[in-house]
C-alpha positions as CSV (number, residue, x, y, z in Angstrom):
1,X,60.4,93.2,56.0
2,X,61.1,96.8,57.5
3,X,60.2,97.0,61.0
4,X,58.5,100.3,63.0
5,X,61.3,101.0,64.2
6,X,63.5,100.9,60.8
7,X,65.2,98.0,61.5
8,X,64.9,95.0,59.4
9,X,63.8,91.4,59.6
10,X,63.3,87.8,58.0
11,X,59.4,87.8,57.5
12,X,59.6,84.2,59.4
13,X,61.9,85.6,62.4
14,X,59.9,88.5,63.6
15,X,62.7,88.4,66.7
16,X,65.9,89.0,64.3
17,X,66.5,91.9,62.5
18,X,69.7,92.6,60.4
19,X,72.9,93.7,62.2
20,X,76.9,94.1,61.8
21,X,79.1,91.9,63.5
22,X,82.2,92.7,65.8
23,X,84.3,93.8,63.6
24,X,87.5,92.1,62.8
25,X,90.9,94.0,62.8
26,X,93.6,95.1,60.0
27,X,95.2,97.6,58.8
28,X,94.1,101.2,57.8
29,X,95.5,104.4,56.7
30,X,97.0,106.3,60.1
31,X,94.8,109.2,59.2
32,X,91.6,106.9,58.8
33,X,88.6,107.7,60.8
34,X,88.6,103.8,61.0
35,X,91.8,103.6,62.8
36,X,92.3,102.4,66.7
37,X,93.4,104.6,69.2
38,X,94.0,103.0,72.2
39,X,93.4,104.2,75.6
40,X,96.7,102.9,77.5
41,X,99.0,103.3,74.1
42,X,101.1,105.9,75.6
43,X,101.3,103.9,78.9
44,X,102.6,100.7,76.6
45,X,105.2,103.0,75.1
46,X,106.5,104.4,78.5
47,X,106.7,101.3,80.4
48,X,108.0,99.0,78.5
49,X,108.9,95.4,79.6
50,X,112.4,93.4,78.8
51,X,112.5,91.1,75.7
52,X,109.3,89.1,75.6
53,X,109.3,85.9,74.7
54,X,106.6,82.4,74.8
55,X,105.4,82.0,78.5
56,X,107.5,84.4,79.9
57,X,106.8,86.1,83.3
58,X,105.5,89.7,82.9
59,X,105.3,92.0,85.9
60,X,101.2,93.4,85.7
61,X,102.5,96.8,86.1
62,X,103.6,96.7,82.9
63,X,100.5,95.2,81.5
64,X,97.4,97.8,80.2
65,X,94.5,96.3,78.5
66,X,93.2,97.3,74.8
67,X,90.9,99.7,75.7
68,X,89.9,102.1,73.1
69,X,89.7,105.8,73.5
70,X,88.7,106.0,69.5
71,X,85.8,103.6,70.1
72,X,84.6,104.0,74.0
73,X,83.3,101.3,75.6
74,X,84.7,99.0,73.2
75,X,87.9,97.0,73.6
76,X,90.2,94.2,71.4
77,X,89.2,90.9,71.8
78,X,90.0,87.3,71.1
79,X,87.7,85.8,68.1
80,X,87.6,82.3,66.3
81,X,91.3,79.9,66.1
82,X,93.2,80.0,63.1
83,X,94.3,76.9,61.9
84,X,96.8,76.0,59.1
85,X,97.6,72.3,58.3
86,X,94.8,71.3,61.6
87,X,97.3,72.5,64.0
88,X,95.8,75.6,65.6
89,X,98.3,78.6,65.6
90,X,96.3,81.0,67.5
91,X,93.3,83.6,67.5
92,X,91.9,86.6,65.2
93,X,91.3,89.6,66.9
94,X,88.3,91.6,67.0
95,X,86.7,94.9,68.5
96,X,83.8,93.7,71.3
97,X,82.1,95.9,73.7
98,X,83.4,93.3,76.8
99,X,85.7,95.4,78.4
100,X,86.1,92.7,81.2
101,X,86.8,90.1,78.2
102,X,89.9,92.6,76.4
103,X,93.0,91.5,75.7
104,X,95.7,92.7,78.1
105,X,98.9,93.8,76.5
106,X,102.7,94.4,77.2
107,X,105.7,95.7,75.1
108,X,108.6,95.6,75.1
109,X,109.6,98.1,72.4
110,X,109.2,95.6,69.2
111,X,106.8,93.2,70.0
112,X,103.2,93.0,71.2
113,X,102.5,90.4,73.6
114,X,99.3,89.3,75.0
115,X,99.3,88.3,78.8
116,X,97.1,85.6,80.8
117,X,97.7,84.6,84.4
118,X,100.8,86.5,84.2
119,X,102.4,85.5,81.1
120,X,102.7,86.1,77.5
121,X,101.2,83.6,75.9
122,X,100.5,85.6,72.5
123,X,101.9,87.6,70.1
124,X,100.0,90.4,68.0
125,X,101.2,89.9,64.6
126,X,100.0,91.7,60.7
127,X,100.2,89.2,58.0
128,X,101.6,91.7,55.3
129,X,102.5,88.3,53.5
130,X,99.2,87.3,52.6
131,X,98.0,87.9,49.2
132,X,94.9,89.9,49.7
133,X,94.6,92.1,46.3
134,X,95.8,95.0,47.7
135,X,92.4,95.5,49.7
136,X,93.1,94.3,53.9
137,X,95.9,92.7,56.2
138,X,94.1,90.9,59.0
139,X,95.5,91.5,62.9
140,X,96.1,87.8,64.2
141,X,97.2,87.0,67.9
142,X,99.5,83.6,67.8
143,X,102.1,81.6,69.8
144,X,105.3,81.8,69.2
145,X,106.3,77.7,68.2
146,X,103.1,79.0,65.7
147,X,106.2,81.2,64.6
148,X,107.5,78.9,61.9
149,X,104.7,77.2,60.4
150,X,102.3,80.7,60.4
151,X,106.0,82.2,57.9
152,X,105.1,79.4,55.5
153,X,101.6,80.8,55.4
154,X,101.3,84.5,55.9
155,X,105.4,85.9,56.5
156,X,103.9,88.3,58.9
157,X,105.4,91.1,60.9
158,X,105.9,90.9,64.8
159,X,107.3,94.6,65.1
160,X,105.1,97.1,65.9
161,X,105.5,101.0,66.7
162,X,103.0,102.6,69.4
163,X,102.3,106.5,68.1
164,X,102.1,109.1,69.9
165,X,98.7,109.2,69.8
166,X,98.0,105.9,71.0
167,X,97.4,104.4,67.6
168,X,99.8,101.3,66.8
169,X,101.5,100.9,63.9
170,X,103.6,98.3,61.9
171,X,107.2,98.9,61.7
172,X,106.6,97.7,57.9
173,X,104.4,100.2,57.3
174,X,104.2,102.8,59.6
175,X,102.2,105.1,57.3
176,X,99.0,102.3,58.2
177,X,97.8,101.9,61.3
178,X,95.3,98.6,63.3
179,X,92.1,99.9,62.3
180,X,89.1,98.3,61.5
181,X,86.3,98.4,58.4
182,X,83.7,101.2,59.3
183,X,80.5,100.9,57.9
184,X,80.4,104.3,56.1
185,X,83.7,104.4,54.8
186,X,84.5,103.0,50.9
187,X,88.3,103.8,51.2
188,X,90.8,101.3,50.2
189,X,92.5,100.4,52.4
190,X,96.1,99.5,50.7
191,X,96.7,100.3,47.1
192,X,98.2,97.8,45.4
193,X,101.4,99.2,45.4
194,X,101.7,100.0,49.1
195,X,100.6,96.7,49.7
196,X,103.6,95.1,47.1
197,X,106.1,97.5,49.2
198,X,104.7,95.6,52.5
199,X,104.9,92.5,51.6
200,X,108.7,92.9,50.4
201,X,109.7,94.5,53.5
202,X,107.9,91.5,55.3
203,X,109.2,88.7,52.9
204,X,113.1,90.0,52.8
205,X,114.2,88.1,55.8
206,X,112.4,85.4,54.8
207,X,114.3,85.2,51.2
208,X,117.5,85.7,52.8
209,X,116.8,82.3,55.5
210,X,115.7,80.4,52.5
211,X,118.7,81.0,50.8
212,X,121.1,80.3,53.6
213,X,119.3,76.8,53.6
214,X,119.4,76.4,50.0
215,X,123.2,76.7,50.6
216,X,123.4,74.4,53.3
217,X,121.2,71.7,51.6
218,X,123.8,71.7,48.4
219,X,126.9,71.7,50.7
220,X,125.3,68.3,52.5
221,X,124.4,66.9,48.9
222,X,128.1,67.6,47.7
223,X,129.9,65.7,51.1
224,X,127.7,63.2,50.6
225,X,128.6,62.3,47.3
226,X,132.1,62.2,48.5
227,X,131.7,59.6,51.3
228,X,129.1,57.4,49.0
């Protein structure tokens, strides 16, 4: 039923009325009034830190949180676990208005890493891998021993590329940026041949590994039909 206010309700939950969730976060055209712009992007791209890797130590002086200028008083957050196989791999992301609760981030000039009690314990990754119709590529935070068994799933990209205006894109696809779905907007986001180009750029170092083990796997099964 429609309220007095305009807002609507279940006829037996008078106290509810119908809402949008926190919206989660993938990728968008970089010109898209649905892209993130962050407040401390620049400050990422300036101060970079060295080489991050699982647990390493991060000076906090390096370390901004995801703040939005696009979207103030909202920040990116940590959502649900993702699981593949029942082994959890690490979070989705999502925009929230708990600036206290945002994620903090470093960079270190490829990679994305999400800090807590001083060190990176996450990575932000875009799984351009997933088949998804052309339509969304979902922004996932994960560990990095995740690294291998997440490939199997999604073959996502780690590398990402701050812009100048504080919008962060994929190295992939650095015509897209993180963005998120906005109510009033009915853009596609990928067509499906943007999307095919992203998940070939994605997937080609992934080809070549499986290939090189392929090669390994038929040199073992030749020796050991010599010795047997």
């Amino acid at each position: 039923m429609v309220n007095e206010d305009g807002t609507m309700s279940p006829r037996s939950r008078r106290d509810l009325v119908f809402a949008v969730r926190s919206p989660h976060l993938f990728l968008v055209k970089r010109d898209s009034p649905c892209r993130l712009v962050f407040k401390h992007g620049r400050d990422l791209k300036r101060i970079q830190a060295p080489t991050l890797s699982q647990d390493c130590a991060v000076s906090l002086d390096k370390v901004f949180s995801g703040e939005l200028l696009s979207h103030p008083g909202n920040a990116i957050c940590h959502d649900v676990e993702i699981k593949a196989n029942s082994i959890i791999l690490g979070d989705q992301t999502k925009l929230c208005d708990d600036l206290a609760g945002s994620v903090q981030f470093v960079y270190d000039g490829k990679k994305l890493g999400a800090v807590i009690d001083g060190k990176c314990k996450y990575f932000l990754i875009n799984a351009l891998g997933v088949d998804i119709g052309g339509d969304s590529v979902n922004i996932y935070l994960v560990r990095d021993e995740s690294k291998a068994i997440f490939k199997h799933e999604f073959e996502f990209g780690l590398h990402w590329i701050i812009n100048d205006d504080g919008s962060i894109s994929p190295a992939e696809l650095p015509t897209h940026s993180i963005g998120i779905h906005c109510v009033s907007s009915n853009e596609r986001v990928l067509t499906e041949d943007q999307h095919l180009q992203a998940r070939v750029a994605a997937k080609r170092h992934v080809r070549i590994h499986r290939g090189q083990s392929l090669k390994r796997s038929i040199r073992t099964i030749r020796f050991l039909r010599l010795i047997l």
